[in-house]
C-alpha positions as CSV (number, residue, x, y, z in Angstrom):
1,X,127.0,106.2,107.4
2,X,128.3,109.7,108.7
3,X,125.3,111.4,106.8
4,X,122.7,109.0,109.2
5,X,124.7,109.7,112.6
6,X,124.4,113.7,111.7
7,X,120.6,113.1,110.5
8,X,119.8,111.3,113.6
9,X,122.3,113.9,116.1
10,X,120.1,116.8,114.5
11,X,116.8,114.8,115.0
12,X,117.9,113.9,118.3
13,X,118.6,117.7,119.3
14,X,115.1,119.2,117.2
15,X,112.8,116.3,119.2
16,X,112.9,117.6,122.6
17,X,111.5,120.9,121.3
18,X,108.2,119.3,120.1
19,X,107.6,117.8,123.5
20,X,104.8,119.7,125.1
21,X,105.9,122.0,128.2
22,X,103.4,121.4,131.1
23,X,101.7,124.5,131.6
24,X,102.1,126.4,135.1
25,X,99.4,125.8,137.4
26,X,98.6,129.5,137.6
27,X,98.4,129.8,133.5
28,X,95.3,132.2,132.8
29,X,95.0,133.6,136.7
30,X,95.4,136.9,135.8
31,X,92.8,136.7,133.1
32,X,90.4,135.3,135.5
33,X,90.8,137.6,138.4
34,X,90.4,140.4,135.9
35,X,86.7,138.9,134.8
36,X,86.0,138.5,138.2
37,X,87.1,142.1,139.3
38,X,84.7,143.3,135.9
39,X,82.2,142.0,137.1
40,X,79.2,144.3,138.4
41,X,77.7,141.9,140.6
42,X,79.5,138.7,142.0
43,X,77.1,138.2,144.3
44,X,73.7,139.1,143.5
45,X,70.9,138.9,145.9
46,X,66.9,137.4,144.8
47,X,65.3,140.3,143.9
48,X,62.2,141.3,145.9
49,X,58.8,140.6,144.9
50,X,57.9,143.6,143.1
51,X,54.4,143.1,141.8
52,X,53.1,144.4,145.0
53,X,55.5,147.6,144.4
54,X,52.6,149.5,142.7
55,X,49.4,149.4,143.1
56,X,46.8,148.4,140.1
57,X,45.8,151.9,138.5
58,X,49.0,153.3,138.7
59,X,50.6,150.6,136.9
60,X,47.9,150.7,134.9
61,X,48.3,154.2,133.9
62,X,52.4,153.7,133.5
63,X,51.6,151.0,130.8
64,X,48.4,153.2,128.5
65,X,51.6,156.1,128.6
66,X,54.4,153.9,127.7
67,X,52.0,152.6,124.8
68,X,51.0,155.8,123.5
69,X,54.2,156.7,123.0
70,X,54.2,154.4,120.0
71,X,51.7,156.0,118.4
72,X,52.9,159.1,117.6
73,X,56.7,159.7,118.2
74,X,57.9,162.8,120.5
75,X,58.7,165.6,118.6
76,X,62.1,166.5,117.6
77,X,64.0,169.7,117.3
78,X,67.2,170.9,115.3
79,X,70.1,171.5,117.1
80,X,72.5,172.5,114.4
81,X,71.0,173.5,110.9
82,X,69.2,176.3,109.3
83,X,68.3,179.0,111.2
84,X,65.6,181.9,111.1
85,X,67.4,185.0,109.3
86,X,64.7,187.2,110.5
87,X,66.2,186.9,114.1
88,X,69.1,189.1,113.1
């Protein structure tokens, strides 16, 4: 009888820390002011209409050079690496 009034003492004393704690209203308003301060634009505007930026063979121009520049690529150069001994 002693051994079940100290079981149920200690399970009276260990149940009020299972009981969920409300959380504070303000939990996580720190994180979400950070977000909002990392963000690069909170309040972006339409963008213009910018198919009438450029007229038709310029653009037209701007895309032939951006697709030949897939078919052969720029050429490189060595920064660090063997160099010419002759240059001595």
């Amino acid at each position: 009888m002693n051994r079940r009034i100290r079981t149920l003492a200690f399970a009276l004393v260990l149940v009020p820390g299972c009981a969920p704690i409300p959380p504070d209203p303000e939990f996580g308003g720190a994180v979400a002011a950070a977000r909002q301060q990392m963000r690069l634009n909170p309040n972006p505007q339409p963008l213009a209409d910018t198919s009438r930026a450029v007229d038709g063979p310029a653009a037209s121009e701007s895309v032939q050079r951006y697709r030949d520049t897939f078919k052969a690529p720029p050429p490189t150069f060595v920064i660090f690496g063997p160099t010419d001994s002759s240059a001595r």
